[in-house]
C-alpha positions in Angstrom: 101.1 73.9 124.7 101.3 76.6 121.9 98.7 79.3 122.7 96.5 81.5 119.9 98.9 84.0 119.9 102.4 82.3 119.5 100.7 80.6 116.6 99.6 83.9 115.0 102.8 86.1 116.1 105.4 87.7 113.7 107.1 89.3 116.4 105.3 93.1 115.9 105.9 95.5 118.1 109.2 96.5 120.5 110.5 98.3 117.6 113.8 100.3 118.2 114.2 103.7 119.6 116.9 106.0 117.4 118.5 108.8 118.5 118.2 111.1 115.6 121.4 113.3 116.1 122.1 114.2 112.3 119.1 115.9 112.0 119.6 117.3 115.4 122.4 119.2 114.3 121.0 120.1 111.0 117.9 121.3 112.2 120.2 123.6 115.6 117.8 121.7 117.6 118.0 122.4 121.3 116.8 119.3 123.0 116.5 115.7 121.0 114.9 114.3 118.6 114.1 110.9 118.3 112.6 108.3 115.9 110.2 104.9 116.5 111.4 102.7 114.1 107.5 101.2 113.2 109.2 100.0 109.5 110.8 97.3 111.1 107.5 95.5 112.0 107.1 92.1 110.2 105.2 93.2 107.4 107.3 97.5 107.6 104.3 99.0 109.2 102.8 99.6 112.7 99.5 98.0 111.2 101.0 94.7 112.7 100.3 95.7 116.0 96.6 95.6 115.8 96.2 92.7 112.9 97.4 90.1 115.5 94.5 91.2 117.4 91.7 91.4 115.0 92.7 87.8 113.4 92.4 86.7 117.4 88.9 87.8 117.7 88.4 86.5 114.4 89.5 82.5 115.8 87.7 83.7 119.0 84.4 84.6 117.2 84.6 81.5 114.8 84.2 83.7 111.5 85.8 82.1 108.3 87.9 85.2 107.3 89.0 88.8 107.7 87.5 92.2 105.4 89.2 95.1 105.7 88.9 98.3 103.9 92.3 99.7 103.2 95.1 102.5 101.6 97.3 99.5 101.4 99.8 99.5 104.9 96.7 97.6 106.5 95.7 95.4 103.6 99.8 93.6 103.6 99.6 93.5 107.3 95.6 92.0 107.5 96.8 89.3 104.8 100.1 88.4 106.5 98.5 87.4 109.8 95.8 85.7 107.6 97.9 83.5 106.1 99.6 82.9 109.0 96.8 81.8 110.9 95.2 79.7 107.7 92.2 82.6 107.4 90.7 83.9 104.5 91.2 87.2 103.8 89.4 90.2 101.6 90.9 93.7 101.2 88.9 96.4 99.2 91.2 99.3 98.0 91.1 102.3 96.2 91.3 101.5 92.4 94.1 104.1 92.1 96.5 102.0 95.3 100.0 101.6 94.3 100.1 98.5 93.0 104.1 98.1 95.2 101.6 98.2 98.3 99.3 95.7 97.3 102.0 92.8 95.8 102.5 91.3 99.2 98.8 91.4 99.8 98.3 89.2 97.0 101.7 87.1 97.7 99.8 86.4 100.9 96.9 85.0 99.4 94.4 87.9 99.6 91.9 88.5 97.4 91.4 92.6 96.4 88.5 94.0 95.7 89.1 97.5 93.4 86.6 100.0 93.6 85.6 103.4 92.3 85.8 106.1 94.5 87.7 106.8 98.2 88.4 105.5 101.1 85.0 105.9 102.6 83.3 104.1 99.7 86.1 101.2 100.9 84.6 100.8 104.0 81.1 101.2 103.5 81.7 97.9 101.3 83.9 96.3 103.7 80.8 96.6 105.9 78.4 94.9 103.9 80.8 92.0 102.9 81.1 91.3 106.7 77.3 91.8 107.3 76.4 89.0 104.5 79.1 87.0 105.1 80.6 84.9 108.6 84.0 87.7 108.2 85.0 89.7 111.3 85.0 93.4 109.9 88.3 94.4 110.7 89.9 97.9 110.1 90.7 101.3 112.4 88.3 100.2 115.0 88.3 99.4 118.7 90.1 96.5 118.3 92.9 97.9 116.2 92.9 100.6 118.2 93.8 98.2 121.7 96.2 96.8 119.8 98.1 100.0 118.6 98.0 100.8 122.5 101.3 98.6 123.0 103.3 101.5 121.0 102.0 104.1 123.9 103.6 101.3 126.0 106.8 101.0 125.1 107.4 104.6 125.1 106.4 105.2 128.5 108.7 102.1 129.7 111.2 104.1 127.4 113.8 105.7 129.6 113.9 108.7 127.9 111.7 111.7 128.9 110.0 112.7 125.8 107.6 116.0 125.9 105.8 115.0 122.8 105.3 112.6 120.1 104.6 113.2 116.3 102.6 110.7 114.4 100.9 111.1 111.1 97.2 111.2 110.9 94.4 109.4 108.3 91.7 108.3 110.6 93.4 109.5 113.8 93.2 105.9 115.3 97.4 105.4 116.6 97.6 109.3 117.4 94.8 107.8 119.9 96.3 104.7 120.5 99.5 105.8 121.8 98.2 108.6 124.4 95.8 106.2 125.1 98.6 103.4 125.9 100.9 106.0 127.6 97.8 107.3 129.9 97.5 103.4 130.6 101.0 104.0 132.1 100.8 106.6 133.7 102.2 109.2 131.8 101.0 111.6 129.1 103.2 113.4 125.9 101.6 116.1 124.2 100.0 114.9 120.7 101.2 116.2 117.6 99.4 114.9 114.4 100.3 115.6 111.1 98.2 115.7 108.1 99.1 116.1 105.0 97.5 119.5 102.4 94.6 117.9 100.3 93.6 115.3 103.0 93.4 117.6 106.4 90.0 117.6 107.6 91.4 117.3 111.1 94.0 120.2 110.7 91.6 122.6 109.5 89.2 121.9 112.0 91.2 122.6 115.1 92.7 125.8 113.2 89.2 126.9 113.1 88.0 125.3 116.5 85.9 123.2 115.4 84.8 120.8 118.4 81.0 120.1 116.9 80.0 117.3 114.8 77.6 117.2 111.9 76.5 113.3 112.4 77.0 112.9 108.6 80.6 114.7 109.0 82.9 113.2 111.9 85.4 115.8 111.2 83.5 119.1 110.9 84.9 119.0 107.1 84.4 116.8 104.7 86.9 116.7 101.7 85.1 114.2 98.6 88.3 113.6 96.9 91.4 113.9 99.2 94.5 114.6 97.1 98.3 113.6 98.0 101.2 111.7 97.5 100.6 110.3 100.9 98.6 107.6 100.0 98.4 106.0 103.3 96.8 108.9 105.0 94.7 109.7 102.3 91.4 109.7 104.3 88.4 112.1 103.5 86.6 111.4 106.7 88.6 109.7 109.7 87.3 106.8 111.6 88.2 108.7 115.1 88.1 112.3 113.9 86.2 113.7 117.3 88.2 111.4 119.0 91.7 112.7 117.9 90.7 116.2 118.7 89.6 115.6 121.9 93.1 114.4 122.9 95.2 116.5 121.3 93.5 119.1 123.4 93.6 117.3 126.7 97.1 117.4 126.2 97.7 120.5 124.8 99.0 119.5 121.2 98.8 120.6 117.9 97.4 119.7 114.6 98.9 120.8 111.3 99.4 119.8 108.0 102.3 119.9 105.4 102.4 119.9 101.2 103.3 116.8 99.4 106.8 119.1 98.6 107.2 119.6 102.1 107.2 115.6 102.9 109.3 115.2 100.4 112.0 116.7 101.3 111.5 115.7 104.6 112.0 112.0 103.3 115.2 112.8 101.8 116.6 114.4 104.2 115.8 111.3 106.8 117.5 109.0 104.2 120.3 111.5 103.9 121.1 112.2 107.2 120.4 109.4 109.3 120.0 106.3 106.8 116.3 106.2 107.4 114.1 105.4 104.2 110.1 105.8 105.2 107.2 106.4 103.3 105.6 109.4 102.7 103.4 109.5 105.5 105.6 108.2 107.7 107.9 111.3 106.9 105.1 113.7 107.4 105.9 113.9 111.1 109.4 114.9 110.2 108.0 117.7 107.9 105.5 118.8 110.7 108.7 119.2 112.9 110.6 121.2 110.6 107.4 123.4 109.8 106.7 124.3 113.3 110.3 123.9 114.9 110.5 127.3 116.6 107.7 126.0 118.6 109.2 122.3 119.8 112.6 123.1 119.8 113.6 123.1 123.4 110.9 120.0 123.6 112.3 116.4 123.5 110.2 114.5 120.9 109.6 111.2 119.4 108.5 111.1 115.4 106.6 108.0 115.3 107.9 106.6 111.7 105.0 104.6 110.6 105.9 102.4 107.6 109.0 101.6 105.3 109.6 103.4 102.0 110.1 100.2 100.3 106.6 99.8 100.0 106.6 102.7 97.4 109.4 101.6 95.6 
């Protein structure tokens, strides 16, 4: 007998582990540096992790589709495990998305709904299409969030003894996943997240120690129009802002943010030295390295490489 989740599986998650040994050299580091290869998921992101969950609870809760708000990585993944599991679907984007990141969305049989205005505005109508309608309001929640858990997993049962991982940060939700999956395991990595200049709400408010909350501000910071070429962690006010400060200080990490220049060339040099082509804010981590590599260099670290460059092509 076929259970829910073989019939909604695309085989997400044990992604491979590469040794990064190019940019090792390049970069005179002293330890290691590896790389989560999170672009070979099913649909080239780590979003697949949590959509097989949230289209579970969606069967498990009887609705008749999936919303989402999304910067397009979560609106491909949301509509490929919709279609897989014969769900409706409903993204709302950005009007200015990439149009490469929302063509497999639509391939999928998604409907998009383009609006005005930023993320946040995304979500607060993804919200009230699930609250007038029998859709399971899915998105970087508690759900997605379990889901993303399995990556903090997989590199605890790793048999490699990181010190740290580096993961880009929107709305903070896998930085909090993995330490929160590791912890689950038993072990703990100090937490680097890297935002990218224009869209750092986070970033700024650890520089400035900023652990209070304004309840209209979850980051201590608001930014109304985020600006970068990073579309993907383009976020003005993260879902789990508090949240992602509270463990990068349990574990003693850090949280900076780089220029659109600076991930640039951090892309290129990925895809020139070891093959790798990510997006941009996948390569963020590797720009966070570079910008802060006197301070990590004797550490061994993972760069958690979110999603594939081809969806920017």
């Amino acid at each position: 007998m076929i259970n829910l989740y073989q019939k909604i599986t695309l085989g997400e998650g044990n992604t491979p582990l590469i040794r990064l040994i190019n940019t090792e050299q390049f970069l005179n580091w002293q330890a290691e540096i590896w790389a989560k290869a999170e672009y070979q998921n099913p649909t080239g992101s780590f979003k697949d992790r949590g959509s097989i969950l949230e289209i579970i609870e969606a069967f498990q809760k009887n609705k008749e589709g999936v919303v989402c708000a999304s910067t397009g990585n979560m609106a491909v993944s949301l509509s490929a495990y919709a279609a897989r599991a014969k769900l409706n679907c409903l993204v709302v984007v950005p009007e200015n998305t990439p149009e490469n990141k929302l063509k497999q969305a639509l391939i999928c049989g998604s409907k998009l709904i383009k609006i005005k205005g930023n993320y946040e505005e995304c979500v607060k109508k993804a919200k009230e299409i699930a609250s007038q309608n029998n859709f399971l309001l899915c998105g970087d929640f508690k759900t997605r969030r379990l889901g993303q858990r399995s990556l903090g997993k997989e590199l605890a049962q790793a048999k490699i003894n990181f010190d740290a991982y580096i993961v880009p940060v929107g709305n903070g939700t896998l930085g909090c996943a993995v330490i929160e999956g590791l912890i689950d395991h038993e072990k703990s990595l100090k937490f680097i997240g890297v935002q990218a200049e224009g869209s750092n709400p986070l970033s700024e408010a650890w520089k400035n120690n900023i652990s209070m909350f304004r309840p209209a501000c979850r980051t201590g910071r608001y930014i109304e129009m985020p600006k970068t070429i990073a579309s993907a962690i383009k976020v003005s006010n993260p879902l789990d802002g508090k949240l992602t400060l509270n463990w990068v200080n349990k574990t003693d990490g850090i949280l900076l943010s780089v220029n659109d220049k600076e991930i640039l060339t951090a892309q290129e040099l990925l895809a020139q030295k070891e093959g790798i082509y990510v997006e941009t804010s996948a390569a963020t981590t590797l720009a966070g390295l570079v910008k802060i590599k006197y301070q990590l260099s004797k550490l061994k670290v993972v760069l958690i490489l979110t999603g594939s460059g081809l969806k920017e092509v």
